[in-house]
Structure formats: C-alpha cells, structure tokens
C-alpha positions as CSV (number, residue, x, y, z in Angstrom):
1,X,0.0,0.0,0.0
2,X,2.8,2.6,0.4
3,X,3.5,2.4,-2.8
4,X,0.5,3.0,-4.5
5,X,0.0,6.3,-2.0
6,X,3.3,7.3,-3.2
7,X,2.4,7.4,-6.8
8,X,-0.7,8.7,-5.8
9,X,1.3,11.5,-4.5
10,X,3.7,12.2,-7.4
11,X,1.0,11.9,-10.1
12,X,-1.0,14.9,-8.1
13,X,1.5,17.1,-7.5
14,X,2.2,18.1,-10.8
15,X,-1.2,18.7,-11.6
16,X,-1.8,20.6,-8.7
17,X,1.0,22.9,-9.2
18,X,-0.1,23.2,-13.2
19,X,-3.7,24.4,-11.8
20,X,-2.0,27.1,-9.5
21,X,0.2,28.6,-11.9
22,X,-2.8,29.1,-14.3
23,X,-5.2,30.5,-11.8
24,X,-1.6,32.9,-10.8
25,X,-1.1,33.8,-14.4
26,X,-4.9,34.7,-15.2
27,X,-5.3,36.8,-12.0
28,X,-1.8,39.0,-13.2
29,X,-3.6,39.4,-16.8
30,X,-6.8,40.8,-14.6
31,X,-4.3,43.1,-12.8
32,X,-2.0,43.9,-15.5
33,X,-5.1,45.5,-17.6
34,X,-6.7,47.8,-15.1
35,X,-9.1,48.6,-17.8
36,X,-12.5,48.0,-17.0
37,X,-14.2,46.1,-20.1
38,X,-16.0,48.1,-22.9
39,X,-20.0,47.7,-23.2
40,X,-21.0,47.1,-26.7
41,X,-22.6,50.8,-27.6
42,X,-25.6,50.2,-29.4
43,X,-25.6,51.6,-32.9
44,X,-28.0,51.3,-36.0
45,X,-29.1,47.9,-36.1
46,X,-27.4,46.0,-39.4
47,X,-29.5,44.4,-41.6
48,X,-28.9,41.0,-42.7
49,X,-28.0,40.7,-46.6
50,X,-30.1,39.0,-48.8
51,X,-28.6,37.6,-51.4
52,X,-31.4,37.7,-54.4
53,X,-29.8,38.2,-58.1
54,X,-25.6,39.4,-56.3
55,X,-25.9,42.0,-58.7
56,X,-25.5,44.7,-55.6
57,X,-23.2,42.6,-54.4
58,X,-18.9,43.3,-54.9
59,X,-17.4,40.5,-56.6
60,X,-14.2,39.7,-54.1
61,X,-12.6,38.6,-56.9
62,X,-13.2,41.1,-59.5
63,X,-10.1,43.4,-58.5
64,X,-9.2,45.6,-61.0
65,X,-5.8,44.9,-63.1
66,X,-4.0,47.6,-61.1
67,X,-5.1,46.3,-57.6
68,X,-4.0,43.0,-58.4
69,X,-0.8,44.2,-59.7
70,X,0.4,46.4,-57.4
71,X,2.2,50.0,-57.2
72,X,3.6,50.5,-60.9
73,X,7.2,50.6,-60.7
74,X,8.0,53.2,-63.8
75,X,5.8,56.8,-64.7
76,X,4.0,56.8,-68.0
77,X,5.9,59.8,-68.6
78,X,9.1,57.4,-68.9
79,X,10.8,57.2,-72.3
80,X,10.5,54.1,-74.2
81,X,13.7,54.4,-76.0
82,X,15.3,54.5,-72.5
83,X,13.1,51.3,-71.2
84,X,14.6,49.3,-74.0
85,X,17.5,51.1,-75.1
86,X,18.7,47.3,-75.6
87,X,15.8,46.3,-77.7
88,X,16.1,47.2,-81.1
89,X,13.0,45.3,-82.7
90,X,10.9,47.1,-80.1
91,X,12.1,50.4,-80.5
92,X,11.4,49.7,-84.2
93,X,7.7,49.0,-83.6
94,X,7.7,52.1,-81.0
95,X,8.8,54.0,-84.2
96,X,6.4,52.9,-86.5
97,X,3.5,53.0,-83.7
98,X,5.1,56.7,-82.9
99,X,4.8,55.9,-79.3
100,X,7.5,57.7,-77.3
101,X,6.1,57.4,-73.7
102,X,4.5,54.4,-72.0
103,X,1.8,56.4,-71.3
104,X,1.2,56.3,-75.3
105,X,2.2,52.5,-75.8
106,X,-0.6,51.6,-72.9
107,X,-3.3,53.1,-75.2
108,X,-2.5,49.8,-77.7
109,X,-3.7,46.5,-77.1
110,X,-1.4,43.5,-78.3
111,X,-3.8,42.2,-81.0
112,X,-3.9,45.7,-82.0
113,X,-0.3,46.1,-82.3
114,X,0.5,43.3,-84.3
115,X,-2.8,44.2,-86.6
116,X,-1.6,47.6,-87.5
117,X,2.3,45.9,-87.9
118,X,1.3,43.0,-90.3
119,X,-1.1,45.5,-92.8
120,X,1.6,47.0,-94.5
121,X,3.3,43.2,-94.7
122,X,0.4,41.9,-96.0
123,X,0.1,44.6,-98.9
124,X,3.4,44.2,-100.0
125,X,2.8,40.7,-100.1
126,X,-0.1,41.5,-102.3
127,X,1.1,44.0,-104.9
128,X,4.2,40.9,-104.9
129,X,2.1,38.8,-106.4
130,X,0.5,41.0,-108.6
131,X,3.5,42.0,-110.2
132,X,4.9,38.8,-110.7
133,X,1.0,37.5,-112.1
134,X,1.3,40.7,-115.1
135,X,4.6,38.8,-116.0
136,X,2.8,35.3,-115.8
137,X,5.1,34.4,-112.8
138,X,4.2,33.1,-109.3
139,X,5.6,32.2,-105.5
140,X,5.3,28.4,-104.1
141,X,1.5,27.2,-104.3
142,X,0.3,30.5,-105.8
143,X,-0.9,29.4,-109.0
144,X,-4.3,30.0,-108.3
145,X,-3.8,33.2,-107.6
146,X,-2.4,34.0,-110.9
147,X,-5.0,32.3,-112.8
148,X,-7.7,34.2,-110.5
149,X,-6.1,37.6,-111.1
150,X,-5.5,37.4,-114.7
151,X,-9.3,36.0,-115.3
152,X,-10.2,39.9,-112.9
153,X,-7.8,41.9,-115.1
154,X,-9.4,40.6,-118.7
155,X,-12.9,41.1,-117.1
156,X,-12.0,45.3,-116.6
C-alpha cells in the first residue's frame, strides 16, 4: 500500500501545481489591464443581406488589373527608348506606332499592335504577287492566284 500512496502522491503534484500557476497567471492578466471592459454601444441595427440576383453585391474577386498588380514601378511619362534602349525590334515597332512614352504605348492593345504591324506586310505581299501575275510568274503554291487575277484583269 505505500507504494500505490506514493504514486498517488507524485501523479497529483504536478497537476496541482499546473492548476496554480494558471489561476496565478490569469489573475496577473486581470491586474496587468486595469481597464475596465468596454459595453457594446448600441448603434443602428445592421440588416442582414439578402442575397437575391448578387448583382449589388462586390465580386471579391473582380479586382481591377492595377489592384491586383500592385504599385507601378515606372511613370507613364518614362521614355520608351530609354526602357529598352537594348531592344532594337521594339524600339522599331515604338517607331512605326510613334509611341514615345509608356503612357502612349498603354493606349494599344497587343492584337492591336500586331494588326496595324502586319497591314503593311500583307500589302506588300499582295502588290508581290501581282506584279509577278502581269509577268505570268508566281511564289510556291500561288498558281491559283495567278490564274484568279489574270481571269479579274481581262474582265475590266
């Protein structure tokens, strides 16, 4: 039996001693504060939201492009040829877009910008083959093309 009191013993005291540092510790936080606790002030009640169509709702995730991009880490008054003073196809395109600024770069969208680039390819491409169908000549495949144009120029 003097065993079993002994671990009886051993197993309590640490418990006992864990229960009196916690009631120690919350009474110095009751202290420490000397604040009495704020009452709730009673303001305009809130209505609950109904959610009927969300079209009052904000969509969380509809952030505009800036938000979600952050702080912009150049002015638009910044000189493309100094941005890419190392990029000479781009300064070419800035050229032919006559862009100077990024401030006038940002009013193009890319689809745009390769649109307005490949028009002039395109009719060089065309007057090309038009030259080279008045001399009964063609490129690779383009036979049709000739035959098609000639058969236009007879008809006018």
């Amino acid at each position: 039996m003097g065993k079993k009191k002994s671990v009886q013993r051993a197993i309590a005291k640490p418990a006992k001693r864990a229960a009196q540092k916690a009631a120690k510790s919350s009474s110095r936080t009751k202290k420490a504060s000397g604040k009495k606790p704020q009452t709730k002030r009673s303001a305009k009640p809130i209505a609950p939201r109904t959610v009927s169509s969300g079209a009052n709702l904000p969509n969380p995730r509809a952030q505009s492009a800036d938000a979600a991009l952050g702080r912009a880490q150049g002015s638009q008054e910044e000189k493309l040829y100094l941005l890419f003073k190392e990029d000479f196809h781009a300064r070419q395109i800035f050229e032919f877009l006559r862009a100077e600024t990024v401030q006038d770069l940002e009013q193009f969208s890319p689809q745009e910008i390769v649109k307005l680039l490949s028009q002039p390819i395109h009719a060089t491409v065309r007057r090309i083959r038009q030259k080279l169908a008045d001399r009964n000549r063609h490129l690779a495949g383009d036979e049709a093309f000739v035959i098609d144009y000639k058969e236009r120029s007879r008809a006018d």
